[in-house]
C-alpha positions as CSV (number, residue, x, y, z in Angstrom):
1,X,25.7,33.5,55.3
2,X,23.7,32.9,58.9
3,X,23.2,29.4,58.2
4,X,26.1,26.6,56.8
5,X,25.1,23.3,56.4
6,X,27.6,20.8,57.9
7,X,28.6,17.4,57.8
8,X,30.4,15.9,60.1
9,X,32.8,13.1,58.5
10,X,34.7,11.9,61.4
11,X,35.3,12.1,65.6
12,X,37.8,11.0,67.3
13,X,36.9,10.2,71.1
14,X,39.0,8.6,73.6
15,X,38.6,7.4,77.1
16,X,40.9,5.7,79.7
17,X,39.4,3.2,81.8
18,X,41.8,3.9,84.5
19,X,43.8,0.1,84.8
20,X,46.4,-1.8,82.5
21,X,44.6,-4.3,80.3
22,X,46.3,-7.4,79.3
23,X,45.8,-7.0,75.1
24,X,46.4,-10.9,74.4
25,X,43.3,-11.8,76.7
26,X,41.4,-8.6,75.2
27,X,42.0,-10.2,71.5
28,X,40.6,-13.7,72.8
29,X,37.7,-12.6,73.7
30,X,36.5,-9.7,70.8
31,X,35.5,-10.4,67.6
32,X,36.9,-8.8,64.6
33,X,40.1,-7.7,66.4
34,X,43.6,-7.3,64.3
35,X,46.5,-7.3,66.6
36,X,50.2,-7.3,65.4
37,X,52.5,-5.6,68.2
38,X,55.5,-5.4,65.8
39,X,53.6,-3.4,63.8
40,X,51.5,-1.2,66.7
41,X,51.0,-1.2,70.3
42,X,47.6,-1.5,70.3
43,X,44.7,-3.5,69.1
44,X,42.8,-2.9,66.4
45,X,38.5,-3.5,67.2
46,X,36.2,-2.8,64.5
47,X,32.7,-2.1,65.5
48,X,29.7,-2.6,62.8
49,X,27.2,-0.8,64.7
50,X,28.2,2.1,65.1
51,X,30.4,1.9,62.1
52,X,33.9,2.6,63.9
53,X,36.7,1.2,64.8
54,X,38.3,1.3,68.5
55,X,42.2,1.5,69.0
56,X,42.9,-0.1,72.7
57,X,46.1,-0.1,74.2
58,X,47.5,-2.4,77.5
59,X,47.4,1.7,79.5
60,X,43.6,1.3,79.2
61,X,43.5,4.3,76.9
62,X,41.0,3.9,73.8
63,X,40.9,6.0,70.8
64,X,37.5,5.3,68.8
65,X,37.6,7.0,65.1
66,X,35.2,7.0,62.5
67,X,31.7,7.7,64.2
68,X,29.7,10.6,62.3
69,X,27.9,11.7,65.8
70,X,29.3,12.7,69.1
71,X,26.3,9.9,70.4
72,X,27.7,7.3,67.9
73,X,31.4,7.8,69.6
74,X,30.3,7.4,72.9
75,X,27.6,4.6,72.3
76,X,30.8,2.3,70.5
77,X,33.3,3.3,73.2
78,X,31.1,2.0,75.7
79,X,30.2,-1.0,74.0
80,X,33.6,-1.8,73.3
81,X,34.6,-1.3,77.0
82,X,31.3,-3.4,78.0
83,X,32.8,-6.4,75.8
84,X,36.2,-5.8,77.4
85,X,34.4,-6.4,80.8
86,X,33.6,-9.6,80.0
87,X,37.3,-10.6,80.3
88,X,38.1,-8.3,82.9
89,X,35.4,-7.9,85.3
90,X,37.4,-5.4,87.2
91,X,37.4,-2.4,84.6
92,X,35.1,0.4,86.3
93,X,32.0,1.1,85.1
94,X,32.5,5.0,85.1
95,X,35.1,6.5,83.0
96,X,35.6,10.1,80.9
97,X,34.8,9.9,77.2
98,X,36.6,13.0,75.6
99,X,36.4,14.4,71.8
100,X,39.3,14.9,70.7
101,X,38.4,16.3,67.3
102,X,35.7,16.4,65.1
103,X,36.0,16.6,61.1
104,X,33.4,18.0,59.4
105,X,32.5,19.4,55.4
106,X,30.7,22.1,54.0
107,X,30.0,23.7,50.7
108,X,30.3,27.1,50.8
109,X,28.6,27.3,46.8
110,X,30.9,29.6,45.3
111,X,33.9,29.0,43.6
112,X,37.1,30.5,44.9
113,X,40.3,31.8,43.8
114,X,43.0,30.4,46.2
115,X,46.0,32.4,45.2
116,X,43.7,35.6,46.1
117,X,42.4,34.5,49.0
118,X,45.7,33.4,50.2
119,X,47.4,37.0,49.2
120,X,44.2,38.6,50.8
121,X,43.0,36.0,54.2
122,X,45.1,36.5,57.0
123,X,46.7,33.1,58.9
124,X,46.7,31.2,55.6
125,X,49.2,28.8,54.1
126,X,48.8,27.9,50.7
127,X,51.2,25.7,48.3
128,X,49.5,24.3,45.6
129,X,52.4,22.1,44.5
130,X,52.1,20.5,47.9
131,X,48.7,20.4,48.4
132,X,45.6,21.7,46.4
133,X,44.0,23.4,49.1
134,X,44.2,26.6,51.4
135,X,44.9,26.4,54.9
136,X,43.2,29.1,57.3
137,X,43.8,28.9,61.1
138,X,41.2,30.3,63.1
139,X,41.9,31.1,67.1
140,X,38.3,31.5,68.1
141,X,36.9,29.3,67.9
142,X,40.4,27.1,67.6
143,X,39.6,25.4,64.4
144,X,41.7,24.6,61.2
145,X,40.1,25.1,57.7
146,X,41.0,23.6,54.4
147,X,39.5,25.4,51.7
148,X,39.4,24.3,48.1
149,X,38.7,25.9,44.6
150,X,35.4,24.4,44.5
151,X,34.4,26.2,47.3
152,X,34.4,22.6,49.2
153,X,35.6,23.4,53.0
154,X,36.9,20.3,55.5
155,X,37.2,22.0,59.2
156,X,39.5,20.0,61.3
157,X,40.8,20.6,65.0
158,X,36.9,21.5,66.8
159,X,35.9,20.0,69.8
160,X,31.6,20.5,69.4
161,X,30.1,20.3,65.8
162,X,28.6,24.1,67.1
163,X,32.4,25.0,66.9
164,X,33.0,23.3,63.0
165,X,29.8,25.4,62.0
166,X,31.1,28.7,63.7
167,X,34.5,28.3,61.8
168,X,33.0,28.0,58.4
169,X,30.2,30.5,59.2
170,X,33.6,32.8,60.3
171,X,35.1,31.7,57.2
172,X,32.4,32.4,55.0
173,X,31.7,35.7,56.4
174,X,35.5,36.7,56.3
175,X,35.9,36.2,52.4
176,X,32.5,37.9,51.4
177,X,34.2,41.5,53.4
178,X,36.9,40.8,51.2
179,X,34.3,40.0,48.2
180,X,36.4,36.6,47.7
181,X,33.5,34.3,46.9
C-alpha cells in the first residue's frame, strides 16, 4: 500500500507559560470554565472555535485536547493564553507549544484475523476478552497501533501526522509479507 489515508481524531499539545497562575482569578475572567479543585487541580476551558478544550493548572502548564490539526492546537492554546493575559498582563508572550501525541484512524480495507496476526506479528498483545483489538508496538517510528477485525486501525503515541501515516503504511506493509490481509 504507498498511500494510507488518515484521519487524525485527536492531539494533545501542551505549553508552559513559564509563571504560577492564580486559577480562581483565571475562572473570573473565562467563559465556559468548570473548576472543582476537590475533584482536579486544574481548570477546565472549553474552546468553540477550535473545538477543544484547554486543561490549565496554577504551574502555568496547559494541556489542550481535542483539536483535529496540529494548526488547530496551537491557534486554541494561544487563544486561551491570550484570554488569560487579560487577567494577568505579566504572562510572556513567547512560550513552547509541544505535541504530545497525536491519534489518528485508518481503514486498511481488508478484514483481518486477529488471533493469526497475533500468533504471526511480532510485538503484539492481543486478549480479546479484555479488549477486542490487537495491539502492535512499533519502535520506528515510536508509534502504538490498535488493529481491529474490521481492518479499522487507531495509531496512538506519534508526535507528526507523517509519523501516524508511516506506522500504518509499516503496518500495512508488515501483514501483506505475512499475507495477513
Amino acid at each position: 500500500m504507498t498511500d494510507v489515508n488518515i484521519k487524525i481524531e485527536n492531539i494533545v499539545a501542551s505549553a508552559s507559560i513559564g509563571k504560577d497562575i492564580v486559577l480562581n482569578d483565571v475562572k473570573d475572567a473565562l467563559e465556559g470554565v468548570s473548576f472543582n479543585r476537590e475533584q482536579f487541580p486544574g481548570l477546565v476551558f472549553k474552546l468553540k472555535d477550535p473545538k477543544t478544550a484547554a486543561l490549565i493548572f496554577s504551574s502555568g502548564k496547559l494541556v489542550c485536547t481535542g483539536a483535529k490539526s496540529i494548526d488547530d492546537s496551537k491557534i486554541a492554546i494561544n487563544k486561551t493564553v491570550d484570554l488569560m493575559r487579560e487577567v494577568d498582563s505579566e504572562i510572556p508572550m513567547e512560550f513552547e507549544i509541544k505535541i504530545q501525541n497525536i491519534v489518528a484512524s485508518a481503514n486498511l480495507q481488508s478484514t483481518l484475523n486477529l488471533e493469526q496476526v497475533a500468533l504471526e506479528l511480532e510485538d503484539t498483545e492481543y486478549e480479546p476478552e479484555q479488549f477486542p483489538g490487537l495491539v502492535y508496538r512499533l519502535s520506528d517510528p515510536k508509534v502504538v497501533l490498535l488493529l481491529f477485525g474490521s481492518g479499522k486501525v487507531v495509531c496512538t503515541g506519534a508526535k507528526t501526522k507523517s509519523d501516524a501515516k508511516l506506522g500504518v503504511e509499516k503496518a500495512y506493509d508488515r501483514l501483506s509479507e505475512l499475507n495477513l490481509l
